[in-house]
Backbone as CSV, one residue per row, in Angstrom:
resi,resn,N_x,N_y,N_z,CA_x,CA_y,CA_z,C_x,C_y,C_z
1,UNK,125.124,36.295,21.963,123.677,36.476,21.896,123.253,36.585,20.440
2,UNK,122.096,35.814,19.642,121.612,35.992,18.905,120.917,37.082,18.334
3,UNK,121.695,38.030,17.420,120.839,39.436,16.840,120.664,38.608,15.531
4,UNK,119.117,38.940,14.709,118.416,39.095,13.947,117.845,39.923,13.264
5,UNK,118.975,39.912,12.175,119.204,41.392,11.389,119.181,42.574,11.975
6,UNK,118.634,43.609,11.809,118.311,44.496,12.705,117.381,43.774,13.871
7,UNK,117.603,43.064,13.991,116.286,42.766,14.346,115.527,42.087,16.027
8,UNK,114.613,41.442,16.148,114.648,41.143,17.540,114.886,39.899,18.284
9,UNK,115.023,40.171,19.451,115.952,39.077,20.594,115.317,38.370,21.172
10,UNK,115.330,37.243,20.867,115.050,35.792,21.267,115.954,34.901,22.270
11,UNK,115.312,34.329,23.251,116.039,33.560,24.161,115.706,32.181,24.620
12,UNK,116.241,31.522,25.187,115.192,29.971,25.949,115.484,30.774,27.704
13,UNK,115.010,30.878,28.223,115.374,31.184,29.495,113.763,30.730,30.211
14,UNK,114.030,30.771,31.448,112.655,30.246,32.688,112.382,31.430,33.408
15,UNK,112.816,32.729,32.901,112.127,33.704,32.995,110.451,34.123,32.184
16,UNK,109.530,33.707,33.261,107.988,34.197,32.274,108.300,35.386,31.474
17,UNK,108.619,36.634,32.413,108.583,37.708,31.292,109.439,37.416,30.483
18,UNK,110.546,36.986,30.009,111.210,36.392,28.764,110.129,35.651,27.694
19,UNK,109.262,34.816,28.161,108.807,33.836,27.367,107.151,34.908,27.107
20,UNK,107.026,35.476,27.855,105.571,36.337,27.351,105.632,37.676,26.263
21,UNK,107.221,37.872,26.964,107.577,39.174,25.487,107.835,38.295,24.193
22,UNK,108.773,37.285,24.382,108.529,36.517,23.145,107.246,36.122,22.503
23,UNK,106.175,35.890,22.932,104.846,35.892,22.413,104.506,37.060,21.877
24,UNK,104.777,38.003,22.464,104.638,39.132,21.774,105.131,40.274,20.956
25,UNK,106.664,39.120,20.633,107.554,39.925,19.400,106.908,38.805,18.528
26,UNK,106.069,38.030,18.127,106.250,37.278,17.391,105.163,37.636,16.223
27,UNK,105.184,39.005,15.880,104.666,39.578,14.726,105.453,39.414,13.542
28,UNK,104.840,39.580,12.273,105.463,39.597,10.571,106.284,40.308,10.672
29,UNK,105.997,41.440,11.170,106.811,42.666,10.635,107.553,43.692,11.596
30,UNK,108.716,43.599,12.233,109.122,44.226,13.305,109.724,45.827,13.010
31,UNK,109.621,46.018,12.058,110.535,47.253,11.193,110.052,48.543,12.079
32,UNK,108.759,48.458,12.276,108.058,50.157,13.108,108.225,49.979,14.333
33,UNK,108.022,48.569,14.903,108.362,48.712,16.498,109.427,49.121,17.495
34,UNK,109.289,49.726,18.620,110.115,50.446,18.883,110.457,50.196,20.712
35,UNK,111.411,50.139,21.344,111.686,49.770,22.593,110.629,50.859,23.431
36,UNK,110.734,50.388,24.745,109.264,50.246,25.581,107.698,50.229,25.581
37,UNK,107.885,49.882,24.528,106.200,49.373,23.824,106.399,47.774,23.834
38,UNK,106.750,47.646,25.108,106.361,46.215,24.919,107.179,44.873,23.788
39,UNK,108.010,45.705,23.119,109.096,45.128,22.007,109.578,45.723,21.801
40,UNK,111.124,45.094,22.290,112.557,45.480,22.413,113.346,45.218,21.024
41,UNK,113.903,45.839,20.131,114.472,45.921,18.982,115.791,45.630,19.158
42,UNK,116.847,45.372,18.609,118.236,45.007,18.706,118.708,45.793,17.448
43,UNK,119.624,46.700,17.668,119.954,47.517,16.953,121.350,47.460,16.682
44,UNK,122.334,46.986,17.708,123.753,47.101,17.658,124.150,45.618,18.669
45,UNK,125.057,44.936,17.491,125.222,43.497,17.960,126.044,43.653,19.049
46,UNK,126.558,44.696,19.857,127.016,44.693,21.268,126.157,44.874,22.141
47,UNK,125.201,45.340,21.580,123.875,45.063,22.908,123.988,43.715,23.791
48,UNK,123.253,43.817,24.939,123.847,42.759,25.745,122.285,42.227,26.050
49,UNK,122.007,41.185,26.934,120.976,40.897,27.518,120.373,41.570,28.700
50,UNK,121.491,42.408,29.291,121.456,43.256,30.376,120.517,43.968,29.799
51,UNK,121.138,44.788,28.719,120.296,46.131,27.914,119.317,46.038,27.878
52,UNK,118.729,44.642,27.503,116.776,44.235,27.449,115.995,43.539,28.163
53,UNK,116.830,42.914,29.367,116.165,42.789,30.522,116.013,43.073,32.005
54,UNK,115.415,43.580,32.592,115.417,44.386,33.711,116.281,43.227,34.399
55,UNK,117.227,44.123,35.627,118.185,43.123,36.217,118.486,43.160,37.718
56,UNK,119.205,43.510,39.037,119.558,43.883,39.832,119.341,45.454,39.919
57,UNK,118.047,45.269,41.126,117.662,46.735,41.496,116.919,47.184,40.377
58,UNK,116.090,46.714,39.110,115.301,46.991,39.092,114.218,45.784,38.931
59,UNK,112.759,46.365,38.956,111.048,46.121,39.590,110.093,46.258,38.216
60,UNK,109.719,44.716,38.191,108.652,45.103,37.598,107.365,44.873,38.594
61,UNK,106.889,45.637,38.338,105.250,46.036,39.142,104.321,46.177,38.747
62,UNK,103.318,45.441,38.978,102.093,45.254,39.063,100.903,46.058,39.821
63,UNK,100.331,47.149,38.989,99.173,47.670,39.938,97.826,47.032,39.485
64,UNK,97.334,47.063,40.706,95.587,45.893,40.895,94.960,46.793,41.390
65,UNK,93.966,47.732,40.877,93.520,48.470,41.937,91.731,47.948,42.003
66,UNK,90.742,48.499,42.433,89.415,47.982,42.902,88.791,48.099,44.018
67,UNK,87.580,48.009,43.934,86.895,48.621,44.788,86.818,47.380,46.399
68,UNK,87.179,46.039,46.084,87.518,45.146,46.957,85.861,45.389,48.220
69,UNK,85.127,44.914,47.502,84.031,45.449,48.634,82.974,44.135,48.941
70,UNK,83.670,43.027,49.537,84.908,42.777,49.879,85.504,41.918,49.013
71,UNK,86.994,42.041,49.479,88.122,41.482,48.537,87.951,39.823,48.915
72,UNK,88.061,39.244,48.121,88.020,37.676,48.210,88.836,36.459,47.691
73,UNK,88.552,35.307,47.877,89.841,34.379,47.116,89.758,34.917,45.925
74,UNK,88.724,34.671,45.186,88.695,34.998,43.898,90.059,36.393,43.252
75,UNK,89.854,37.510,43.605,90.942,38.734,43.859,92.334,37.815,43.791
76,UNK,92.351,37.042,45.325,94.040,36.565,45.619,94.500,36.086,44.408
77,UNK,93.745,34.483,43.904,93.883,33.803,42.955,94.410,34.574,41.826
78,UNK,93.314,35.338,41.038,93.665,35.583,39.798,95.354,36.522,39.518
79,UNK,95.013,37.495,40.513,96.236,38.058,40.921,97.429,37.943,41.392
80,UNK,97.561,36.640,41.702,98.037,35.524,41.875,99.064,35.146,40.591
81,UNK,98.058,34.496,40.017,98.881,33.842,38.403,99.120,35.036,37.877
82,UNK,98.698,36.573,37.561,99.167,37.289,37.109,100.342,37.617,36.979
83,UNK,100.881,37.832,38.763,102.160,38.206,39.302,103.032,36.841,38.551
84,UNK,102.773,35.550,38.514,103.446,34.109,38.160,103.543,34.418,37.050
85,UNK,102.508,34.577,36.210,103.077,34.921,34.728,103.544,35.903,33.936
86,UNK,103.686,36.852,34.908,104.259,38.180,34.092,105.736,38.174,34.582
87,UNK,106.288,37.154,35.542,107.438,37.783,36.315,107.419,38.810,37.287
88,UNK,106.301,39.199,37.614,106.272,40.509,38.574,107.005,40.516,40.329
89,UNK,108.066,41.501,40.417,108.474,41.311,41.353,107.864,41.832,42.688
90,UNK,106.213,42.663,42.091,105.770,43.672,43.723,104.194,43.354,42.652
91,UNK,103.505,43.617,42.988,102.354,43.884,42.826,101.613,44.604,44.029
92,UNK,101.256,45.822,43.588,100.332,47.015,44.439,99.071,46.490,44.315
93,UNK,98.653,46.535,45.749,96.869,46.694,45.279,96.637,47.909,45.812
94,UNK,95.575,48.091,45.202,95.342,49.234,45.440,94.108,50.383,45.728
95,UNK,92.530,49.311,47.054,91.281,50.190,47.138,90.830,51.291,46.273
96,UNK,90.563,51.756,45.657,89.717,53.028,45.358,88.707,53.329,46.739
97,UNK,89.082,55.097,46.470,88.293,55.332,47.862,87.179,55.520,47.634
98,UNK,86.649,56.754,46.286,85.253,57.051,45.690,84.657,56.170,44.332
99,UNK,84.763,54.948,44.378,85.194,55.288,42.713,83.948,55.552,41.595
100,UNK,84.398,56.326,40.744,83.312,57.381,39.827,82.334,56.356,39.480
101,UNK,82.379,55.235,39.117,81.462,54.420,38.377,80.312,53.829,39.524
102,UNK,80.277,53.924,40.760,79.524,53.440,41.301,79.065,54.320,42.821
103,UNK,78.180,53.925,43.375,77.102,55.001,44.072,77.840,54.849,45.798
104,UNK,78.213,56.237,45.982,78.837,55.848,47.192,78.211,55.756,48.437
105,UNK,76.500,55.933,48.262,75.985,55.214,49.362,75.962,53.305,49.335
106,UNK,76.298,53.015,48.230,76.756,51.396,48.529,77.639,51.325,48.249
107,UNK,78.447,51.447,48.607,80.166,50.882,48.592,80.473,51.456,50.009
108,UNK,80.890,50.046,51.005,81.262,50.312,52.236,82.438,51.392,52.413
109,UNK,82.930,51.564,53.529,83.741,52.967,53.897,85.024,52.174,53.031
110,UNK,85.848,53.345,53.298,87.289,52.992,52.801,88.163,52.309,53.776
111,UNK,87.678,52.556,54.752,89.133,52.406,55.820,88.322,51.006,56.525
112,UNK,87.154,50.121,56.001,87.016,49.205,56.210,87.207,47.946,54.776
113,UNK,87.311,48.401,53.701,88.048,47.959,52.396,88.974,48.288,52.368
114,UNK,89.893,48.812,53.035,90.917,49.163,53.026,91.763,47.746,53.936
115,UNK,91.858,47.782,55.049,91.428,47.041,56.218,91.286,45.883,55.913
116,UNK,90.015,45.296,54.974,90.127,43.691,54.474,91.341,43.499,53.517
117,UNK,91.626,44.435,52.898,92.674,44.210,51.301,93.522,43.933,52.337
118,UNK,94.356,44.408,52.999,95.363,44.265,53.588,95.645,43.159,54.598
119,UNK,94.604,42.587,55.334,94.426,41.154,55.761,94.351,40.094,54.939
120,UNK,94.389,40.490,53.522,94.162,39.528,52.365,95.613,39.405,51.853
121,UNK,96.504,40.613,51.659,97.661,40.750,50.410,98.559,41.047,51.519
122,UNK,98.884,41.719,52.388,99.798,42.378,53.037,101.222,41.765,53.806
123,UNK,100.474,40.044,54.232,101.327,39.343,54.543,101.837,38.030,53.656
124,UNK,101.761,38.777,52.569,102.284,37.691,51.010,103.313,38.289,50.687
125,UNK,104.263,37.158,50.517,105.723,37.709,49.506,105.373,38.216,48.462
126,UNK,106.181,39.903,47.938,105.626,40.263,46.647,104.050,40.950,46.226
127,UNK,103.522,41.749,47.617,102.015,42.040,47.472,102.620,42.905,48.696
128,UNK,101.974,44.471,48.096,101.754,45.217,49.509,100.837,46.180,48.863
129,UNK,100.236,46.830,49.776,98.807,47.184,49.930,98.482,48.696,49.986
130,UNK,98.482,49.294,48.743,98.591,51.210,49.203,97.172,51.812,49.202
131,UNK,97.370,52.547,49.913,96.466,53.702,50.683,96.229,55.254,49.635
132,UNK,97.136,55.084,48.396,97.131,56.024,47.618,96.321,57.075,47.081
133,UNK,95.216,56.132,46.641,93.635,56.681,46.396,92.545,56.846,47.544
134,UNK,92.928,56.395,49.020,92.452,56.955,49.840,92.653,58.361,50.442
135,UNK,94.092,58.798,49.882,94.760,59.839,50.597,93.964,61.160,49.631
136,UNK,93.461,61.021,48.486,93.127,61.805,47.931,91.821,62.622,47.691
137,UNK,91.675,63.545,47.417,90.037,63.891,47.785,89.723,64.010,46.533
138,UNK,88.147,63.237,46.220,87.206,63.089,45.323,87.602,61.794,45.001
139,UNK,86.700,61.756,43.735,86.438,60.004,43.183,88.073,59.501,42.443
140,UNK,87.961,58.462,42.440,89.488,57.636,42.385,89.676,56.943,40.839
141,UNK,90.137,58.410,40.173,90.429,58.403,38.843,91.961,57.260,38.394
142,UNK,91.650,56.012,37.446,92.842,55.633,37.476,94.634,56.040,36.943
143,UNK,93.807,57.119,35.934,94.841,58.027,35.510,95.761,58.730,36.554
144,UNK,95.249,58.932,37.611,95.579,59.979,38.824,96.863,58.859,39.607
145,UNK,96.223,57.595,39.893,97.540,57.061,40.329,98.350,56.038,39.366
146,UNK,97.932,56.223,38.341,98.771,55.778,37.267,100.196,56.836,37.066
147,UNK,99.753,58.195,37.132,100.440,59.416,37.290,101.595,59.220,38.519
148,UNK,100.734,58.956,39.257,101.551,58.931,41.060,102.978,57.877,40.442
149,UNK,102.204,57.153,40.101,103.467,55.672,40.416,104.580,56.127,39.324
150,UNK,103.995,56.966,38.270,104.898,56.734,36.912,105.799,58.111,37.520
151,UNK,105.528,58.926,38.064,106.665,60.027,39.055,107.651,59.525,39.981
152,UNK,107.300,58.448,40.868,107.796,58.445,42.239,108.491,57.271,41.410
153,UNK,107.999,55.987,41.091,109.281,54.619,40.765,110.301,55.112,39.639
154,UNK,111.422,53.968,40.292,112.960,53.920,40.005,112.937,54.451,37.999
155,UNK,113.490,54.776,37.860,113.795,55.174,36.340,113.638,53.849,35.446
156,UNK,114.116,53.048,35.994,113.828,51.604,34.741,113.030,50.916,35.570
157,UNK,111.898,50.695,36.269,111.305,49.785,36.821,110.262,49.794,35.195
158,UNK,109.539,49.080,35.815,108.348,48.520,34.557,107.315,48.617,35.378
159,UNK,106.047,48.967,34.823,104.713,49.352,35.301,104.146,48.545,34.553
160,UNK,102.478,47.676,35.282,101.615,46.995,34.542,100.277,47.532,35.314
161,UNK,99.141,47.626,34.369,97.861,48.055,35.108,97.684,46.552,34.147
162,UNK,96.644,45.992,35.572,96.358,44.927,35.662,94.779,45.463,36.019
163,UNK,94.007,44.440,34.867,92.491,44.957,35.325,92.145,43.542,34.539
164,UNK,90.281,43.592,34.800,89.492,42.387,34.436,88.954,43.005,32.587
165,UNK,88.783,41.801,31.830,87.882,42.231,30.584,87.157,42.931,30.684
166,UNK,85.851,43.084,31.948,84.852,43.493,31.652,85.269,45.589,31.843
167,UNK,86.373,45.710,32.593,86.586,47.102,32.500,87.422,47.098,31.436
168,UNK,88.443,46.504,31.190,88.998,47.011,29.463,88.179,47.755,28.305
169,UNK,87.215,46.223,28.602,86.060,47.118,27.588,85.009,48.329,27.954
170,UNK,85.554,49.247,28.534,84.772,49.941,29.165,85.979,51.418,29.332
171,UNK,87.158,51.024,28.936,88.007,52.317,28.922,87.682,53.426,28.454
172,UNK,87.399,53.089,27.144,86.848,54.888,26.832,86.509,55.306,27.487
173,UNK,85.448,55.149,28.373,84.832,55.794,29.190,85.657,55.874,30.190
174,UNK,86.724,56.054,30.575,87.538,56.610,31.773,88.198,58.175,31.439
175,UNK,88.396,58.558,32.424,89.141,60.030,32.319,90.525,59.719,31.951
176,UNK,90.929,60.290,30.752,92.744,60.655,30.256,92.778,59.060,29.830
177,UNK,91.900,57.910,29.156,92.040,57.011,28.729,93.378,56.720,28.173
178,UNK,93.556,58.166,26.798,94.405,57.632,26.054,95.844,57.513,26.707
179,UNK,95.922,58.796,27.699,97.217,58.839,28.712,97.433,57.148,29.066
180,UNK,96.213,56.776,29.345,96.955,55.437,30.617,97.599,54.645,29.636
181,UNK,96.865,54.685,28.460,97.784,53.511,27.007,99.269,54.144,26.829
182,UNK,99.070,55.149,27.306,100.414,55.924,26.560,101.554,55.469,27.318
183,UNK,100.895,55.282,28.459,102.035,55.544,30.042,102.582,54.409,30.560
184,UNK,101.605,53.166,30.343,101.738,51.796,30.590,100.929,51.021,30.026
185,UNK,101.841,49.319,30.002,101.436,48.299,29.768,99.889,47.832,30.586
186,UNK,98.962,47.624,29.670,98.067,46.551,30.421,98.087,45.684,30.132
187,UNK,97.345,44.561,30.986,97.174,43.254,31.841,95.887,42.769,31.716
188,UNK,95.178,42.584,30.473,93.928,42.395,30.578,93.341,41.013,30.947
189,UNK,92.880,40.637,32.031,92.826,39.334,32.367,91.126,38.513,32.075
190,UNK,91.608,37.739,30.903,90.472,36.857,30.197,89.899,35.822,31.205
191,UNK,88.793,35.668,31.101,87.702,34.559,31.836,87.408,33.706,30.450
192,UNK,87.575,32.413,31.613,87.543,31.242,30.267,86.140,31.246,29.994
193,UNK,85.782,30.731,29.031,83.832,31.086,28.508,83.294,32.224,28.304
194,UNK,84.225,33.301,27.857,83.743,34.195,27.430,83.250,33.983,26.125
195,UNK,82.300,35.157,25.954,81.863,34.754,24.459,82.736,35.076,22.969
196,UNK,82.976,34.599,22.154,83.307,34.885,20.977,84.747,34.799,21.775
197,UNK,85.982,35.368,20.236,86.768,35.100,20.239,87.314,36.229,20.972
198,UNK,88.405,36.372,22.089,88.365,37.664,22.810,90.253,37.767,22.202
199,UNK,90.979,37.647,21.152,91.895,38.371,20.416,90.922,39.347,19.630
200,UNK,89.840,39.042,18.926,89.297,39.613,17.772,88.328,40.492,17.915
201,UNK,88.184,40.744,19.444,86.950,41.614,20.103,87.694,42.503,20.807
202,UNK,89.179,42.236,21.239,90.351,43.550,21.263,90.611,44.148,20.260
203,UNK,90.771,43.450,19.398,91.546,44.169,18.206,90.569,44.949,17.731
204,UNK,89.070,44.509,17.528,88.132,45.501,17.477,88.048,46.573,18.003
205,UNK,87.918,46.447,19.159,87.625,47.176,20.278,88.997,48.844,20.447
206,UNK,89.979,48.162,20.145,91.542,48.987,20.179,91.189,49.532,19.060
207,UNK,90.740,49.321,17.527,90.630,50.035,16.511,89.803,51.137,16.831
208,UNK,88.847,50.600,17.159,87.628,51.611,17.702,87.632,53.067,18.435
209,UNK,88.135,52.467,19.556,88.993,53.463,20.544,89.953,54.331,20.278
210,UNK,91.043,53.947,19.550,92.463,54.304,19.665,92.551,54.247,18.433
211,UNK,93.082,53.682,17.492,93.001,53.662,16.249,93.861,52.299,15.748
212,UNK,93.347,52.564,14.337,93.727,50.715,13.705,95.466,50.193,13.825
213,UNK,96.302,51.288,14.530,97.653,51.226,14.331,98.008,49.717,15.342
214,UNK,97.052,49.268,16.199,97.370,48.129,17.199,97.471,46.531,16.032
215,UNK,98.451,46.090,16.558,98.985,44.656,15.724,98.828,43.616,16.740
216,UNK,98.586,42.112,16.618,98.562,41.385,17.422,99.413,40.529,17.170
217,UNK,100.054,39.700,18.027,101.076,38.786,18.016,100.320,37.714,17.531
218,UNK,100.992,36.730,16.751,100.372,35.460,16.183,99.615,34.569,17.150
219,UNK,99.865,34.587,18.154,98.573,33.647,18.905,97.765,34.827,19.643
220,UNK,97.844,36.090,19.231,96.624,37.122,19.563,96.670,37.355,21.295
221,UNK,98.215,37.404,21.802,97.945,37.509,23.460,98.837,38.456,23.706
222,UNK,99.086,39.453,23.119,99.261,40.683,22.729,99.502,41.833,21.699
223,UNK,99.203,43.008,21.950,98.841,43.603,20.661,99.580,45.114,21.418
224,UNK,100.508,45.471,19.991,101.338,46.713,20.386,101.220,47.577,18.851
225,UNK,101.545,48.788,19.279,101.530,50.324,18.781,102.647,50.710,18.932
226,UNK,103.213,51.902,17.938,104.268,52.608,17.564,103.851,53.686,18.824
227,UNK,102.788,54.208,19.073,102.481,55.400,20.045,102.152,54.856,21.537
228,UNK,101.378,53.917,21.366,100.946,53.276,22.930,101.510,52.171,23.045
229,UNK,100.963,52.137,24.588,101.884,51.014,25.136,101.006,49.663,25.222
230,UNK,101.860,48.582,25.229,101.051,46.933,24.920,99.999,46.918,25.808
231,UNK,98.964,45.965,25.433,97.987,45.300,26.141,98.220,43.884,25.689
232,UNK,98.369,43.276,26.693,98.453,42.187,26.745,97.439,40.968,27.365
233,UNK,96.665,40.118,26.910,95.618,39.325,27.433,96.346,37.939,27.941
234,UNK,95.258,37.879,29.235,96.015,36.338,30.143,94.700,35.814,30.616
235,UNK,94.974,34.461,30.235,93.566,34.057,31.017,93.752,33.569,32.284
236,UNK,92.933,33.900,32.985,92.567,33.569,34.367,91.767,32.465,34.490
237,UNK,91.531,31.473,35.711,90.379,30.852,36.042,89.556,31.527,36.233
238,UNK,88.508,30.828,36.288,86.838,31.313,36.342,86.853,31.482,37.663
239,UNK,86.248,32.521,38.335,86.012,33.150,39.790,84.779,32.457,39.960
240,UNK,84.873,32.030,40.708,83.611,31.611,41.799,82.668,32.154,42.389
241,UNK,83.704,33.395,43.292,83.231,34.440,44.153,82.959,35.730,43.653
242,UNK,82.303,36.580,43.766,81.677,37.712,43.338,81.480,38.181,44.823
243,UNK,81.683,39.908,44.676,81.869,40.732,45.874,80.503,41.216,46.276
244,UNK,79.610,41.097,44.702,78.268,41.313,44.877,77.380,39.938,45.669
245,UNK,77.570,39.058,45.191,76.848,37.375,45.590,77.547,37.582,47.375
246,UNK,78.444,37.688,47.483,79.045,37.586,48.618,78.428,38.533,49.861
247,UNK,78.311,39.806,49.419,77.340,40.781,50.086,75.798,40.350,50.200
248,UNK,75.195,39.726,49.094,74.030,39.122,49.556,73.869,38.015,50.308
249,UNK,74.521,37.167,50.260,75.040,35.782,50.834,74.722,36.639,52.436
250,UNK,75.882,36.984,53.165,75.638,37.729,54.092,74.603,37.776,55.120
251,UNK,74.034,39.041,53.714,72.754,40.027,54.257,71.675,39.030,54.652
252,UNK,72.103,37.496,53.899,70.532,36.709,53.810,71.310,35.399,54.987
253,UNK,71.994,36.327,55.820,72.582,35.051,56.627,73.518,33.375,56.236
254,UNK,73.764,33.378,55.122,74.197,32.290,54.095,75.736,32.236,54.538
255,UNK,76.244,31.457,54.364,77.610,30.872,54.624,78.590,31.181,53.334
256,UNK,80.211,32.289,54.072,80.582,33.016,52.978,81.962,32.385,53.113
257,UNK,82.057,31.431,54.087,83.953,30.827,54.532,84.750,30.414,53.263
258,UNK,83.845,29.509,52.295,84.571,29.296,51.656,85.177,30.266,49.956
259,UNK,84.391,31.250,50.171,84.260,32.613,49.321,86.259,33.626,49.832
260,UNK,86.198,33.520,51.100,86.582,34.668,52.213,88.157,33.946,52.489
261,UNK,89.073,34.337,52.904,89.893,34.177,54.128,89.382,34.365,55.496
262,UNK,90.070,33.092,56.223,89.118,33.315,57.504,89.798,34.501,57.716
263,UNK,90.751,35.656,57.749,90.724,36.487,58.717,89.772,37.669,58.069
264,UNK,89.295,38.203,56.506,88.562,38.871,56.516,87.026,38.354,56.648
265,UNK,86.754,37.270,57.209,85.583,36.809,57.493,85.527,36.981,58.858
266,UNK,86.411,36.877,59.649,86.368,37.621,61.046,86.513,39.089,61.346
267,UNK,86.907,39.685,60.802,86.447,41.221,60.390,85.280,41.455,59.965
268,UNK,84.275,40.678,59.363,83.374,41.570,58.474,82.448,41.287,59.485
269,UNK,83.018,39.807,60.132,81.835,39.798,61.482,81.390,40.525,62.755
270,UNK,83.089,40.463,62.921,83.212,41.493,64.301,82.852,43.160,63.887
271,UNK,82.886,43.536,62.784,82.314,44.625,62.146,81.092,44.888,61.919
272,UNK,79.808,43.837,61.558,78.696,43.786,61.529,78.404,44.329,59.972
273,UNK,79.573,43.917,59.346,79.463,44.532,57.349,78.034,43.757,56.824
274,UNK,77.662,44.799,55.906,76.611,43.824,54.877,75.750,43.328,55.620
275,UNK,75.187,43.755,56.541,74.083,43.184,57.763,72.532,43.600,56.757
């Protein structure tokens, strides 16, 4: 195996997560970086490949969590290529039951978003569907089951919070923000046509927040810290469907099949949702 000086490990392999951490060792200066931040260091030329890549019996995982009200292709899709390009071997989704940012006289019950997610993800290889933040009482802090998962999984599994731009930029404003950087990798998933350049509106944005210690990899599709853990940007296709358009669609009698899976479109009917 190729060690580089002290330095870091490079491979050709058809493993994505191989080829996405390589994007993101591919900074000037590797000297401060430090293993599980997202860049793995090579320190002793008997290190093996075992040592730096997760192998037999262990998981990398993917949490998706959201208010799914209702969950739609759009959701499957993006989450979809996520799991494809990160290597992810499970991806959680994961309802929110209250969640703080929005008014819980509109946001349908739980145990009927609950209910569609799981007619959507549940019978996919690699997707299962937790009840986590339903089990809990009050609003559905992401720190809280960021906590859960980082207690209960295997000692070397790998954790990813997987979320959209428009909440990245909106972290500060979450409870124990800096915890969730601390604790795990994010997954920030880019929409093509966004405005301006969205490496240079993270890196902003991370200075701002957190402080200027975040570095970005030369093509800017991830950015790591000596203290926190990577964020990493992926672009997604452009969604079609919206959970909001979809609820009006509905309400105004409009045709939602090709938005929906037919089986949560036969639920929302036989349910009388969004009437």
């Amino acid at each position: 195996m190729p060690v580089l000086g002290a330095g870091v490990y490079h491979t050709a392999h058809d493993d994505p997560w191989t080829e996405r951490l390589s994007l993101c060792l591919s900074v000037s200066d590797h000297s401060d970086l430090i293993n599980n931040h997202g860049c793995y260091i090579v320190t002793d030329e008997q290190t093996t490949k075992q040592d730096l890549w997760p192998g037999e019996g262990i998981s990398r995982v993917g949490l998706f969590g959201g208010t799914f009200d209702p969950v739609h292709r759009g959701h499957l899709r993006v989450v979809m290529d996520v799991k494809k390009g990160f290597g992810l071997d499970t991806v959680v989704v994961i309802p929110s039951a209250v969640p703080p940012h929005k008014t819980v006289a509109h946001v349908s019950s739980a145990a009927d978003r609950l209910a569609m997610t799981r007619l959507c993800f549940e019978n996919r290889d690699g997707f299962t569907v937790s009840d986590v933040e339903l089990a809990r009482e009050g609003p559905s802090y992401t720190i809280d089951t960021v906590r859960w998962y980082m207690e209960t999984k295997k000692p070397m599994d790998t954790m990813m919070l997987i979320m959209g731009a428009d909440a990245f930029f909106e972290i500060h404003t979450w409870r124990s923000y800096r915890e969730i950087l601390e604790t795990v990798d994010l997954v920030v998933m880019k929409r093509p046509g966004l405005p301006g350049d969205m490496g240079e509106k993270t890196a902003r944005y991370l200075t701002a927040v957190m402080d200027g210690g975040y570095r970005s990899s030369g093509r800017s599709l991830c950015f790591q810290h000596e203290k926190f853990r990577s964020v990493h940007l992926f672009e997604v296709k452009q969604m079609e469907e919206s959970s909001t358009e979809i609820r009006r669609r509905i309400k105004n009698n409009l045709d939602v099949s090709r938005f929906l899976l037919p089986e949560v479109d036969d639920y929302i009917r036989t349910k009388g949702l969004y009437r």
